[in-house]
MARGU-515279 format. One record per atom (N, C-alpha, C): x, y, z; residue in one letter. Coordinates in steps of 0.02 Angstrom, whole numbers, plus 32768, in hexadecimal, padded with zeros to 4 digits. Atoms other than C-alpha are relative to their C-alpha. Layout:
XYZA ...
% end
This chain:
7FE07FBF7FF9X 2ED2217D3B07X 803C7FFA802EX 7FAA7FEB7FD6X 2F8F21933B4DX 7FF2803F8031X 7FFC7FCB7FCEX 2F7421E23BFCX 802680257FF2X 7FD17FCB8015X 301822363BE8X 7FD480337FE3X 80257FBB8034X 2FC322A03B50X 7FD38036802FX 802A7FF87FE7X 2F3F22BA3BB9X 802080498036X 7FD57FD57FCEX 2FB123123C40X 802D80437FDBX 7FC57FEC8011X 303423663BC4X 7FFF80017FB6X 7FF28006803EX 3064238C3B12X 803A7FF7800DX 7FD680387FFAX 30F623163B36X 804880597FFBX 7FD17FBD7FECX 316A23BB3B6AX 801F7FD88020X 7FE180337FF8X 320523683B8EX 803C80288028X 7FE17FD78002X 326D23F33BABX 800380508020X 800C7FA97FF4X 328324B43BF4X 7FF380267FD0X 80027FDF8044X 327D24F53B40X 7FC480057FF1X 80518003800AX 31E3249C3B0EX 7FC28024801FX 802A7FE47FBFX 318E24D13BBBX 7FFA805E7FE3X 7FEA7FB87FFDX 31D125903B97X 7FC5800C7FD4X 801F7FE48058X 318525943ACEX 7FBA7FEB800DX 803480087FF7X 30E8253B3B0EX 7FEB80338016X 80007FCA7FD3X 30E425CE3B9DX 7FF780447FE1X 7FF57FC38007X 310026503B2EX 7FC17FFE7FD4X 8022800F8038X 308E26163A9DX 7FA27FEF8038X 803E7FFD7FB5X 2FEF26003B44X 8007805C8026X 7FF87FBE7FE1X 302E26BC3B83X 7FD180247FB6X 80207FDF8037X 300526F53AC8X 7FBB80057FF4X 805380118006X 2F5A26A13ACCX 7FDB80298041X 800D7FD07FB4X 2F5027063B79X 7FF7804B7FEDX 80087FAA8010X 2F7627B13B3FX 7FCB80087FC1X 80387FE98036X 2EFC27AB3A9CX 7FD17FFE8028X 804B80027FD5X 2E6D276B3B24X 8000803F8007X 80077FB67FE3X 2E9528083B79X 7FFB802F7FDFX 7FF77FB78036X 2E9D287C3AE8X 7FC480047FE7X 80427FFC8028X 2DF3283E3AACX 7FC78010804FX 80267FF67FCBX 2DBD28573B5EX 7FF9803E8024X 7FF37FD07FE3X 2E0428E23B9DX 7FBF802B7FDDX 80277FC1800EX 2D9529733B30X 7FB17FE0801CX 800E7FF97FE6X 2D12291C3B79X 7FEF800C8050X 7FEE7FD17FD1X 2D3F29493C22X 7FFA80378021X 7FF97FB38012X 2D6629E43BEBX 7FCB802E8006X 804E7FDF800CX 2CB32A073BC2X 7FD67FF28032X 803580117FD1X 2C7529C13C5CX 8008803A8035X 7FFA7FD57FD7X 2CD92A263CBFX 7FEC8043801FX 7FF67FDA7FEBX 2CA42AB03D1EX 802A80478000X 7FD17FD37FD7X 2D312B173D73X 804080117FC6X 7FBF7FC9801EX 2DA42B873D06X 80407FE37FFCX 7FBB800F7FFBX 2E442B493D49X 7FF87FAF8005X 7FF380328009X 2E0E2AB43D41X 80167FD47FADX 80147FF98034X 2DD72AB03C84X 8044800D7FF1X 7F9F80008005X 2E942B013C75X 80147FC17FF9X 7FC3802D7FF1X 2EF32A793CBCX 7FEB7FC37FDAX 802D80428007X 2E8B29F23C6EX 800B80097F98X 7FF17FEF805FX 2EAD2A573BA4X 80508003800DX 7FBA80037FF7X 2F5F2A643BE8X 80167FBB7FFAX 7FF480418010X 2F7829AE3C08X 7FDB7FD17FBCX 801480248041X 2F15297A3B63X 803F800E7FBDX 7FC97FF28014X 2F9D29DE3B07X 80397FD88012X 7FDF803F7FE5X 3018296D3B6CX 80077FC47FF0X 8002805F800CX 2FCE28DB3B4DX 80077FEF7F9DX 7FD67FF4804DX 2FDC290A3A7EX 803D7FDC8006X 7FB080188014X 309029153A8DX 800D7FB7801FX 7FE380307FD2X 3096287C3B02X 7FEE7FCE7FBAX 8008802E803AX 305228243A69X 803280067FC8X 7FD47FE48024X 30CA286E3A00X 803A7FDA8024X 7FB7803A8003X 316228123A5DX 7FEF7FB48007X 800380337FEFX 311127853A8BX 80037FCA7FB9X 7FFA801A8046X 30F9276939BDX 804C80157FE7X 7FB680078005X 31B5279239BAX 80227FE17FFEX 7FC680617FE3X 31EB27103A18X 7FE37FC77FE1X 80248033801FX 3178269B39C9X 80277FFF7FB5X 7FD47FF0803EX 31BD26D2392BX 80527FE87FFDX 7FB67FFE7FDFX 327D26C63969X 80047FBB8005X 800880477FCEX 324E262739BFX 7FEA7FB87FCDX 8027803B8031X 31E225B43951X 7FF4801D7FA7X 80197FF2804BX 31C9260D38B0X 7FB7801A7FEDX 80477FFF801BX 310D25F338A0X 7FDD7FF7804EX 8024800F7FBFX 308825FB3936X 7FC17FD0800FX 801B805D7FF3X 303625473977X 7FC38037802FX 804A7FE37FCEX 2F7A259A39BBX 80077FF3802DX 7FFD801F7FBEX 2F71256F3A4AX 7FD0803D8033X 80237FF57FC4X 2ED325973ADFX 80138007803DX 7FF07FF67FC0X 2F1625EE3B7EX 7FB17FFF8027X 804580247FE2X 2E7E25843BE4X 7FFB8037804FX 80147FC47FAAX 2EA825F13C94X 7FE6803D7FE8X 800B7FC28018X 2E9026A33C30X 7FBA80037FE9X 80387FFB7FFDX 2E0326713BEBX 7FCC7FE38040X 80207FF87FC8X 2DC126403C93X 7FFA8033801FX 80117FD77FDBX 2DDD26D73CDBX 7FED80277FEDX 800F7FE0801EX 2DB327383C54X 7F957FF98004X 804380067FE4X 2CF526F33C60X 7FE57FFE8040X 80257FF67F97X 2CF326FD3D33X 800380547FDCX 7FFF7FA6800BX 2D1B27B73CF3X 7FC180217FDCX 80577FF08023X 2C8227C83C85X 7FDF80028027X 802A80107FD6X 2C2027783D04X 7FFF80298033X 800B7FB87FB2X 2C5A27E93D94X 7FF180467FF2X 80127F9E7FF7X 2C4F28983D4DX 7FB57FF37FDAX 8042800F8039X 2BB128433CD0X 7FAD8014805FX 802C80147FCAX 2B51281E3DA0X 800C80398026X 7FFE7FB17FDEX 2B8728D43DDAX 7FBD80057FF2X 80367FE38008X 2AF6293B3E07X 8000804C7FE7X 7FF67FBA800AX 2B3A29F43DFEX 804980077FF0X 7FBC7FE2800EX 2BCF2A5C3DB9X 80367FED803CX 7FB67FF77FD8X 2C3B2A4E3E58X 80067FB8800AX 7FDB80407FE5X 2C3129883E81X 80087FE47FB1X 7FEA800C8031X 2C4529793DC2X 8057800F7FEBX 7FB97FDA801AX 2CE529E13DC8X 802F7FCD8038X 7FE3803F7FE2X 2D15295E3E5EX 80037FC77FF3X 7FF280368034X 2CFA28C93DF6X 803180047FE5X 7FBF7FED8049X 2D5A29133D6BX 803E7FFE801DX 7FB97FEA7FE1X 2DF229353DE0X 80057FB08010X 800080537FD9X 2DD028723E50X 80197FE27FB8X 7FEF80358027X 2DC128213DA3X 806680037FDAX 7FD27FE98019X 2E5D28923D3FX 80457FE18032X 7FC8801A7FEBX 2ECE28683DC9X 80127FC88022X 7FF680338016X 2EA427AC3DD1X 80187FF27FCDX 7FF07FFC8042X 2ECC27B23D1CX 8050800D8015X 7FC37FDA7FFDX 2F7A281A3D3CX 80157FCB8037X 7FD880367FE3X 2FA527953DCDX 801A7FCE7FE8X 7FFB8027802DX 2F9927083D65X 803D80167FD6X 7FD07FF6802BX 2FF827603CDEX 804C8000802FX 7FD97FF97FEBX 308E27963D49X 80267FB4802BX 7FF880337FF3X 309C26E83D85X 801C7FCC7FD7X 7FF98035803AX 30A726943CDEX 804480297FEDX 7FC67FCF8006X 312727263CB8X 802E7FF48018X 7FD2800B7FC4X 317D27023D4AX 80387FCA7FE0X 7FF380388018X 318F26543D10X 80417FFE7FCCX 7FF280178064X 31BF265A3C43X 804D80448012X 7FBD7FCC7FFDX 323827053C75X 80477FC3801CX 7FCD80257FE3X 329E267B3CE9X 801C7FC67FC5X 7FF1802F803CX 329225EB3C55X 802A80177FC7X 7FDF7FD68033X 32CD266B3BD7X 804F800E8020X 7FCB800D7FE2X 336926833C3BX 80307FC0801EX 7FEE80507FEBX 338625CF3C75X 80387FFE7FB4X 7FE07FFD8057X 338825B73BA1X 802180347FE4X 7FD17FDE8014X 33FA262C3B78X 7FC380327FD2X 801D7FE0802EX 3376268D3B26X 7FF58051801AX 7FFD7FCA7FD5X 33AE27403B78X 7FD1803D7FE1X 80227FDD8016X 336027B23AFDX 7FB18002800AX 803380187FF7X 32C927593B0FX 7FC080138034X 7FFA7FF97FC3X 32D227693BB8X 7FF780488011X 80077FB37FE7X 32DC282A3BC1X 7FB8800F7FD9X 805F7FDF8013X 323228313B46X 7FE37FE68032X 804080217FC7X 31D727CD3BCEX 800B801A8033X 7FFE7FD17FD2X 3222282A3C55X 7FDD80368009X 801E7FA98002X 31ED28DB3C12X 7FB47FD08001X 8061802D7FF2X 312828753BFCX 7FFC7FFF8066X 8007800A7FB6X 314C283C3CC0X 7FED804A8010X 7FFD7FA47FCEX 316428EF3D0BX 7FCE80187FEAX 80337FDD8018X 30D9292A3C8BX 7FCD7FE38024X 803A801C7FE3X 306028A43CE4X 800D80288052X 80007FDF7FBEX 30AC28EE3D8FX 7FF880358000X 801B7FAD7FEFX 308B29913D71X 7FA97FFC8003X 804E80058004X 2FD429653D49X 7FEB7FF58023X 801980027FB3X 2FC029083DE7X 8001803E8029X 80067FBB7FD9X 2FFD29A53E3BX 7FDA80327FF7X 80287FD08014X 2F962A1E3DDCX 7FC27FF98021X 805B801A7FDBX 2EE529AE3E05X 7FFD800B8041X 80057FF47FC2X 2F2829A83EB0X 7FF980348027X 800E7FCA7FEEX 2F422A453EC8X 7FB380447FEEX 80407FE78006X 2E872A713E82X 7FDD7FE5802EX 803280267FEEX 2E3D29EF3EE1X 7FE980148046X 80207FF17FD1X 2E332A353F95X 7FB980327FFAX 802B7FD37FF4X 2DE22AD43F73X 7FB07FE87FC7X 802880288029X 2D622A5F3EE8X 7FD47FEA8026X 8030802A7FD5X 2D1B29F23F6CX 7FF8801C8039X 802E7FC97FBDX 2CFD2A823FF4X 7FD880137FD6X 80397FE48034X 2C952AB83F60X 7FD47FEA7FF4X 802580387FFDX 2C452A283F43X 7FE57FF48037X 802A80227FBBX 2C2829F63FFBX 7FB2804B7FFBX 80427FD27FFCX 2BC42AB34008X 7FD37FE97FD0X 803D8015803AX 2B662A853F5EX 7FDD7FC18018X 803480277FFBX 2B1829F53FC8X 7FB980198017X 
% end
């Protein structure tokens, strides 16, 4: 076996790196889309349940450019297993699955959602800068609007999460 391989699908390039990136984001947002409604149903808290059908809507369209650019980009789409998403996607099972009651379930849901949304905004971060490097500006503004959509989400969870886990702490 050729270490190299082992390390790399022989990405040689910023381009390659980008279309790999974007084509691993895609495999990211379906996790989440097949994940999110459960979530949804685990959840508790009203506004949480909101923000959580709000960002599933989100994450739709986010699939919607991300098969844009794939389209634009390569033509046809190479499968490809985003291996971190589905890691965090099963700590996320596992944490709201080992909740005991509604309120440290609705703190899971928020802990795990905006591990998830870190991650994303990171990889975002990333492929938005690559897309601009490569001249690929249009590109660049669909993954942008996705970025801000993952930052608003962080902000949303965050801003549920204090008054969540005073809720939780009493429900011990």
């Amino acid at each position: 076996m050729d270490v190299r391989r082992f390390f790399s699908a022989h990405i040689d390039n910023l381009r390659k790196l980008y279309l790999d990136q974007v084509e691993h984001l895609l495999s990211a947002e379906e996790q989440i889309m097949e994940a999110l409604p459960k979530m949804i149903e685990a959840a508790s808290g009203s506004e949480l349940k909101s923000v959580l059908q709000n960002h599933l809507q989100e994450t739709r369209e986010q699939v919607s450019r991300l098969e844009q650019i794939v389209q634009q980009s390569v033509g046809k789409l190479e499968p490809k297993r985003s291996k971190p998403m589905a890691a965090l996607v099963d700590e996320a099972s596992e944490l709201v699955g080992d909740a005991k009651n509604d309120p440290v379930r609705d703190v899971a849901i928020i802990t795990a959602c905006q591990r998830i949304e870190h991650y994303e905004i990171a990889v975002y971060s990333a492929v938005c800068n690559y897309a601009e490097i490569i001249g690929e500006t249009e590109q660049s503004r669909l993954l942008e609007k996705t970025l801000e959509q993952e930052k608003n989400a962080s902000e949303a969870l965050s801003g549920l999460a204090e008054s969540a886990n005073t809720r939780a702490d009493r429900a011990a």
